[in-house]
Backbone bond lengths (Angstrom), bond angles and torsions (degrees), N, CA, C in turn:
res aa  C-N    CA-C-N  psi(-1)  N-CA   C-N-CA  omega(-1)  CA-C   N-CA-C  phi
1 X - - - 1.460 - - 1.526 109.47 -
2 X 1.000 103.38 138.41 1.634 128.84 178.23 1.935 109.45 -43.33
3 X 1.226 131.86 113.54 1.245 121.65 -179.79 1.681 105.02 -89.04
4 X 1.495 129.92 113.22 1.258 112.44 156.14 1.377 127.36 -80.32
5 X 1.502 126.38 150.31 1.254 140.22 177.25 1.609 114.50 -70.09
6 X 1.299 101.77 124.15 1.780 77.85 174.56 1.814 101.46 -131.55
7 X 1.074 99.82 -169.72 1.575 104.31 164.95 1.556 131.25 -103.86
8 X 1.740 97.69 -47.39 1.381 95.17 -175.84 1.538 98.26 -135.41
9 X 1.612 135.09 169.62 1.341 110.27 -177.40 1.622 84.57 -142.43
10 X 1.109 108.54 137.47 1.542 107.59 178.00 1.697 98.31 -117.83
11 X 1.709 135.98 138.42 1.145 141.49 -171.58 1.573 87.12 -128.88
12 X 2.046 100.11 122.14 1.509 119.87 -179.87 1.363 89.23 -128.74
13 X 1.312 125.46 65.70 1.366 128.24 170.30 1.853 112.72 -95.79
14 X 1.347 87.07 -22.72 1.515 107.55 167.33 1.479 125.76 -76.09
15 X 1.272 107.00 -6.83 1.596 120.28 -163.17 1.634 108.54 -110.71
16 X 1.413 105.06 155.68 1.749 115.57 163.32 0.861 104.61 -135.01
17 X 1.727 95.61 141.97 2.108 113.24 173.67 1.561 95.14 -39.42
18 X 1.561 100.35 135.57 1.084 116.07 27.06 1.907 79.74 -120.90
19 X 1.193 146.09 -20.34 1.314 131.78 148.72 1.666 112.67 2.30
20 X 0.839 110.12 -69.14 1.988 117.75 -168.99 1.725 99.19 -39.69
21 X 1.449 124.17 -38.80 1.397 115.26 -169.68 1.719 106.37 -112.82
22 X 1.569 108.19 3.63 1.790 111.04 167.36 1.468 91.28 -94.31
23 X 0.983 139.34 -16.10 1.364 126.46 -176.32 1.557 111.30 -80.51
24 X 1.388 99.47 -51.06 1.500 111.63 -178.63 1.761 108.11 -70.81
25 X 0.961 114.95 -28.64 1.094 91.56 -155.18 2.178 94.83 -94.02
26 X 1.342 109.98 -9.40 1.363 116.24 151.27 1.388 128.86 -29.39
27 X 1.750 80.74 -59.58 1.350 95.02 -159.60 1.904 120.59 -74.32
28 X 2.213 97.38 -27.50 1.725 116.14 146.34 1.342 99.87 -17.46
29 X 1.911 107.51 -88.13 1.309 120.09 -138.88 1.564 101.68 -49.00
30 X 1.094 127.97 -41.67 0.968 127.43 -145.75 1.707 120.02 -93.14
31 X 1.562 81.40 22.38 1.683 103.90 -170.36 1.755 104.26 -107.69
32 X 1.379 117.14 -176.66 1.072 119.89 172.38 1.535 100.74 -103.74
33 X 1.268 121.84 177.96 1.360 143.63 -178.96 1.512 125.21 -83.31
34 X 1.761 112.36 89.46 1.235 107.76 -163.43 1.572 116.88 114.58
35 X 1.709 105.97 -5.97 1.301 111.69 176.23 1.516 108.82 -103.70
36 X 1.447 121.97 160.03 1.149 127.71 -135.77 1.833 98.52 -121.71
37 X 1.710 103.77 119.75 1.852 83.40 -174.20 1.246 91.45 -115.77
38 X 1.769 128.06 147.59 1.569 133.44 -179.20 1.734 78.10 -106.30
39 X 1.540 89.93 133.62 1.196 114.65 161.65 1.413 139.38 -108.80
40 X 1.113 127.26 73.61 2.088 125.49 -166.08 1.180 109.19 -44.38
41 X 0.944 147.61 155.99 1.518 160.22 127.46 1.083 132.87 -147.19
42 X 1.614 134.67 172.11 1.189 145.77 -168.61 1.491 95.57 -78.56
43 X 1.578 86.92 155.20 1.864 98.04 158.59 1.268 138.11 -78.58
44 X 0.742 119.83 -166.57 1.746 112.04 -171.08 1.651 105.11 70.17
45 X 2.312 94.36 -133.29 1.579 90.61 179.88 0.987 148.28 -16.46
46 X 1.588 108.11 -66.09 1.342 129.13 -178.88 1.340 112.86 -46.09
47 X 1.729 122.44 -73.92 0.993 126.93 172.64 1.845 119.05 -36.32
48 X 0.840 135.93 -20.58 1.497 136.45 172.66 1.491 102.98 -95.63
49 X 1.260 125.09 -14.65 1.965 109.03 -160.59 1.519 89.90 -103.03
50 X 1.525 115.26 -53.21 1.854 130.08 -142.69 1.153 89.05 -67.80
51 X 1.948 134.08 -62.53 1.278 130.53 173.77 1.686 117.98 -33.91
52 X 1.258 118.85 -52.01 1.428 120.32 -154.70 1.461 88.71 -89.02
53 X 1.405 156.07 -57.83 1.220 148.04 161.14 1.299 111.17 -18.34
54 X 1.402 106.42 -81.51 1.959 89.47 -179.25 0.845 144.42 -43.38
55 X 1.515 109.88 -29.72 1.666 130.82 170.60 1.772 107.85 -59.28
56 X 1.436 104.66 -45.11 1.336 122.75 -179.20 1.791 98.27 -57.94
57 X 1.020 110.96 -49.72 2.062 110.57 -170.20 1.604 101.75 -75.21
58 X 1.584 110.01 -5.65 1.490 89.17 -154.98 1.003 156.25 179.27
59 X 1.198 84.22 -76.14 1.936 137.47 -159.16 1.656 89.48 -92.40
60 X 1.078 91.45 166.65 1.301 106.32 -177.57 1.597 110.23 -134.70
61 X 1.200 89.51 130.31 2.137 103.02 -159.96 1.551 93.55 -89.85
62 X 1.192 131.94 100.68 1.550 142.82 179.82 1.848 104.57 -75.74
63 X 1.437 131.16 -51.54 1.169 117.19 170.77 1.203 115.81 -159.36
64 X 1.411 146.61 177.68 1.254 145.24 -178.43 1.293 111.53 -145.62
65 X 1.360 139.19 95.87 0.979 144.45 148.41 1.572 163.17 -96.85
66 X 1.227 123.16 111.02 1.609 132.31 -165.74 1.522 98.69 -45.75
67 X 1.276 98.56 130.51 1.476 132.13 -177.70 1.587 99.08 -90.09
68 X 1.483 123.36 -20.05 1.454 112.97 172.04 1.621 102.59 68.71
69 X 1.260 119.45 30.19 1.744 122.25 168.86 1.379 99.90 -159.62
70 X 1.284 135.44 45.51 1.582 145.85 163.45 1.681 87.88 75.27
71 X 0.819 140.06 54.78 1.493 124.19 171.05 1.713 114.05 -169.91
72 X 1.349 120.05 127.39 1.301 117.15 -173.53 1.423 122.92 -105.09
73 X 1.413 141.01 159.16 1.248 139.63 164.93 1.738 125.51 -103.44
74 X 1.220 114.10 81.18 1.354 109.69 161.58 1.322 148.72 -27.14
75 X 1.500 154.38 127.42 1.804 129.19 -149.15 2.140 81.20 -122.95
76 X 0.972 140.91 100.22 1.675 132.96 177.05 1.219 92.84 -99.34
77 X 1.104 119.31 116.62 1.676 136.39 131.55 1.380 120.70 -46.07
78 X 1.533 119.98 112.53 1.680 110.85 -179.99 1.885 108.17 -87.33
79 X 1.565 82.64 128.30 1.850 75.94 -178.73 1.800 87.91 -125.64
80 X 1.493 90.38 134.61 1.585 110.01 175.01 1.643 104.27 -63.82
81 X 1.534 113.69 156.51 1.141 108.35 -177.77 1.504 106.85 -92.08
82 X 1.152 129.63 175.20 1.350 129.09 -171.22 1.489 114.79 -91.59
């Protein structure tokens, strides 16, 4: 399997919507433009809100992948706004 590169990885496995995407998306801002944050989370909620939010700010959702232990890792691209 394919390894992606990232920069920073923030884990909201501890968190509930709507927390799961103030956390993450914290952790965006606080990135540079073009850098890459892996995001962990649970299944279910998360996995349906955190994807479609970033897309919503932006960002660009590079991949999503099952961790194969109820919990997934997100790849977000930070894109500055215009």
């Amino acid at each position: 399997m394919e390894k992606i590169r990232f920069d920073e990885l923030v884990d909201i496995t501890d968190k509930v919507c709507p927390m799961t995407f103030v956390k993450a998306k914290v952790s965006l801002d606080e990135m540079d433009d073009g850098e890459i944050l892996a995001i962990r989370m649970n299944d279910g909620e998360p996995v349906q809100n955190v994807p479609r939010s970033m897309k919503e700010e932006g960002h660009k959702v590079l991949k999503l992948i099952d961790n194969k232990d109820k919990t997934y890792t997100l790849y977000v691209q930070k894109v500055e706004e215009a």
